[in-house]
C-alpha positions in Angstrom: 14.0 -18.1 7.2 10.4 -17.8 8.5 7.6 -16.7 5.9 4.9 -14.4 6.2 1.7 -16.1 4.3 0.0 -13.2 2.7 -3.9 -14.0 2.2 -5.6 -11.8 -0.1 -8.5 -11.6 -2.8 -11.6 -9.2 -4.1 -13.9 -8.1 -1.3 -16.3 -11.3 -0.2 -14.2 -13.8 -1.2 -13.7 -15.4 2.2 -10.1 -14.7 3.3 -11.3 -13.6 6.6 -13.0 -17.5 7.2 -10.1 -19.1 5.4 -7.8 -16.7 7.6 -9.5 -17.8 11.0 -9.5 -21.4 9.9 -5.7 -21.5 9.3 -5.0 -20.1 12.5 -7.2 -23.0 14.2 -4.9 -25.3 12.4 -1.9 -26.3 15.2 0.2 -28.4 13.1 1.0 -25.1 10.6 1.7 -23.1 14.0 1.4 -19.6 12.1 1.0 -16.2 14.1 -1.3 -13.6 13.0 0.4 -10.8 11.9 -2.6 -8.5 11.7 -2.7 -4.9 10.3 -4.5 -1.7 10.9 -7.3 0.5 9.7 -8.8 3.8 10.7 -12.0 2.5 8.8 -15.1 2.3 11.5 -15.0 -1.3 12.8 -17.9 -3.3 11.5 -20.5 -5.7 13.6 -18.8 -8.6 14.3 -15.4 -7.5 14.3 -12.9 -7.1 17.2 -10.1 -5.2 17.8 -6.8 -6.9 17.0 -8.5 -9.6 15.3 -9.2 -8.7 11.9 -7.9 -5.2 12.2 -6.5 -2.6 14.8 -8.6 -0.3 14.7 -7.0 3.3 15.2 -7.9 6.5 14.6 -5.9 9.4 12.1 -4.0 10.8 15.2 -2.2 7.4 15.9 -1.7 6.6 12.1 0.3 10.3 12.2 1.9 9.1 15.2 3.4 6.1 14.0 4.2 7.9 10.9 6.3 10.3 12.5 7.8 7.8 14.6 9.1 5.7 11.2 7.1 2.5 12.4 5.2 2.5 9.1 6.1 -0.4 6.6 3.3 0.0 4.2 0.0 2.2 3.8 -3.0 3.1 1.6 -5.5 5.4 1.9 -9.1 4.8 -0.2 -11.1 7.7 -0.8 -14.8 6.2 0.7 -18.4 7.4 0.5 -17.6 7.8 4.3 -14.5 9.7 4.3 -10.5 8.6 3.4 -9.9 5.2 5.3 -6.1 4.1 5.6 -5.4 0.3 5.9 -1.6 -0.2 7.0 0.9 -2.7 8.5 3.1 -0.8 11.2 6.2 -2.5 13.2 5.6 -1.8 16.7 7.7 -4.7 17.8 5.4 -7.4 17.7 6.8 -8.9 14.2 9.8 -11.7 15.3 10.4 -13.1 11.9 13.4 -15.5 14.2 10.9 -17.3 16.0 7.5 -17.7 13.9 5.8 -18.0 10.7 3.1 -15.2 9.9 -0.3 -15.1 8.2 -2.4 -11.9 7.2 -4.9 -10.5 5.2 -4.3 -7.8 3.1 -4.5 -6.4 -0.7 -2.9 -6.7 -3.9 -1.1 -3.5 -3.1 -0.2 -3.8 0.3 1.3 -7.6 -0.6 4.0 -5.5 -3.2 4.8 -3.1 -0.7 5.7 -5.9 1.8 7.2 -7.6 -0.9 9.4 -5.0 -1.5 10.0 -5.0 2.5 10.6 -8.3 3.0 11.7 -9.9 0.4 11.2 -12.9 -1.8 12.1 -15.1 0.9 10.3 -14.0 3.7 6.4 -13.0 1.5 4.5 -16.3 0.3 0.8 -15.0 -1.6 -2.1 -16.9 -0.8 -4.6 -15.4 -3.7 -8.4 -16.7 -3.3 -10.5 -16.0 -5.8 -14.4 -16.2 -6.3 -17.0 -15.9 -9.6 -18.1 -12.0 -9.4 -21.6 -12.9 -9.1 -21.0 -15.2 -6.4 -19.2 -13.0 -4.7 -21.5 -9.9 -4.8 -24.2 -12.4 -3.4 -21.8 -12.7 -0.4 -21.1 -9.6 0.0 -24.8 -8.1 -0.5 -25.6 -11.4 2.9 -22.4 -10.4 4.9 -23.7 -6.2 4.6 -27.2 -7.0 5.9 -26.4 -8.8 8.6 -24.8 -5.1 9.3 -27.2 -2.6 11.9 -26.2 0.4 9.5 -26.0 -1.6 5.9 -23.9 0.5 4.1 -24.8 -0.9 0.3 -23.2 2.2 -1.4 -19.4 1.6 0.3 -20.2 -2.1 -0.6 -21.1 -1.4 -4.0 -18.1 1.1 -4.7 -15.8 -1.8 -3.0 -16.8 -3.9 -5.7 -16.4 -1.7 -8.5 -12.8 -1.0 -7.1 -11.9 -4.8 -6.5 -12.3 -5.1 -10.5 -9.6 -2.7 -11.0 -7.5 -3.5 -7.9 -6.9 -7.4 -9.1 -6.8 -6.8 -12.5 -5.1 -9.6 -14.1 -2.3 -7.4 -15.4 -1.5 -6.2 -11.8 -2.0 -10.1 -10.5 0.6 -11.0 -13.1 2.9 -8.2 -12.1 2.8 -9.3 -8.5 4.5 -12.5 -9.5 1.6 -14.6 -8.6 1.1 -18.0 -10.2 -1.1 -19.6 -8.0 -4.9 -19.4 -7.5 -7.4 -21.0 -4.8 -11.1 -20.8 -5.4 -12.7 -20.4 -3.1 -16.0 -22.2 -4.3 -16.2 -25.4 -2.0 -14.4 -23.9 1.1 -13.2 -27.1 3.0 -11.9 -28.1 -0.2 -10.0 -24.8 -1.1 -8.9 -24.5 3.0 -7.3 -28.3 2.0 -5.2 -26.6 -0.8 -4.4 -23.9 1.3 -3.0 -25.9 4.0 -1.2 -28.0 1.8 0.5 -25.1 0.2 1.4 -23.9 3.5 3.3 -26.9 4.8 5.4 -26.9 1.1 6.0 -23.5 1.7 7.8 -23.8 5.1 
């Protein structure tokens, strides 16, 4: 059976490089399986790259039509923001192997969908301070810095991926992500095991 390679980690990590990276990679032949958000897209970001980015209306719509595997909603200084995974047909679990980004949350939920057999975690980790250097570059490079979302993001993340909900997850293993070509290596290497 084909897997679904499920990236995820605290904010600033770098699962969105380590994401793009793996795609580039033609011998692992994985499809991106990417999800949806009604949170405002940011600079650099395009639409059915990192994200589809929706608005409420279509997340109802998909709702109603059942075509929604997974969801959360966070309540943001900007409003509620929903980040979901919806089957509109483009998921052929026959023919490919998957990779996406997501959180601890969402990986349960889709563990629960899937399966065991289908859901392979890729969890990437950085040192906090590290990472809220990262993130503090990555926001203002932003037009609009929004330090207060990026702040509260942070603040969440240490409750999100506590350890206790890492180890309820079931997940054993860790990349750290603190020399990235080395930790992309890892990656990849888990990746071909895995298939």
């Amino acid at each position: 059976m084909n897997k679904i390679f499920y990236i995820m980690g605290k904010s600033a990590s770098g699962k969105d490089n380590i994401y793009r990276r793996l795609l580039e990679e033609k011998d692992l032949d994985l499809h991106e399986l990417v999800l949806y958000t009604t949170r405002p897209k940011r600079q650099d970001e395009v639409d059915g790259r990192e994200y589809f980015f929706v608005d409420d209306e279509r997340f109802q719509q998909l709702q109603a039509q059942g075509k929604i595997i997974e969801s959360r909603s966070y309540h943001t200084i900007y409003g509620i923001w929903t980040y979901f995974t919806a089957d509109e047909g483009r998921l052929q679990l026959d023919c490919y192997d998957y990779i996406c980004i997501g959180t601890l949350e969402s990986y349960e939920k889709m563990l629960e969908y899937f399966g065991n057999d289908v859901m392979r975690p890729i969890y990437v980790e950085v040192e906090d301070g590290e990472r809220l250097m990262r993130a503090l570059k990555r926001e203002q490079r932003e037009a609009k810095p929004k330090y207060d979302e990026m702040c509260r993001r942070f603040l969440a993340d240490c409750e999100d991926f506590s350890e206790e909900k890492i180890a309820h997850a079931g997940i054993e293993q860790r990349f750290e992500n603190v020399d990235f070509e080395n930790c992309v290596k890892k990656i990849q290497k888990y990746v071909k095991d895995e298939k």
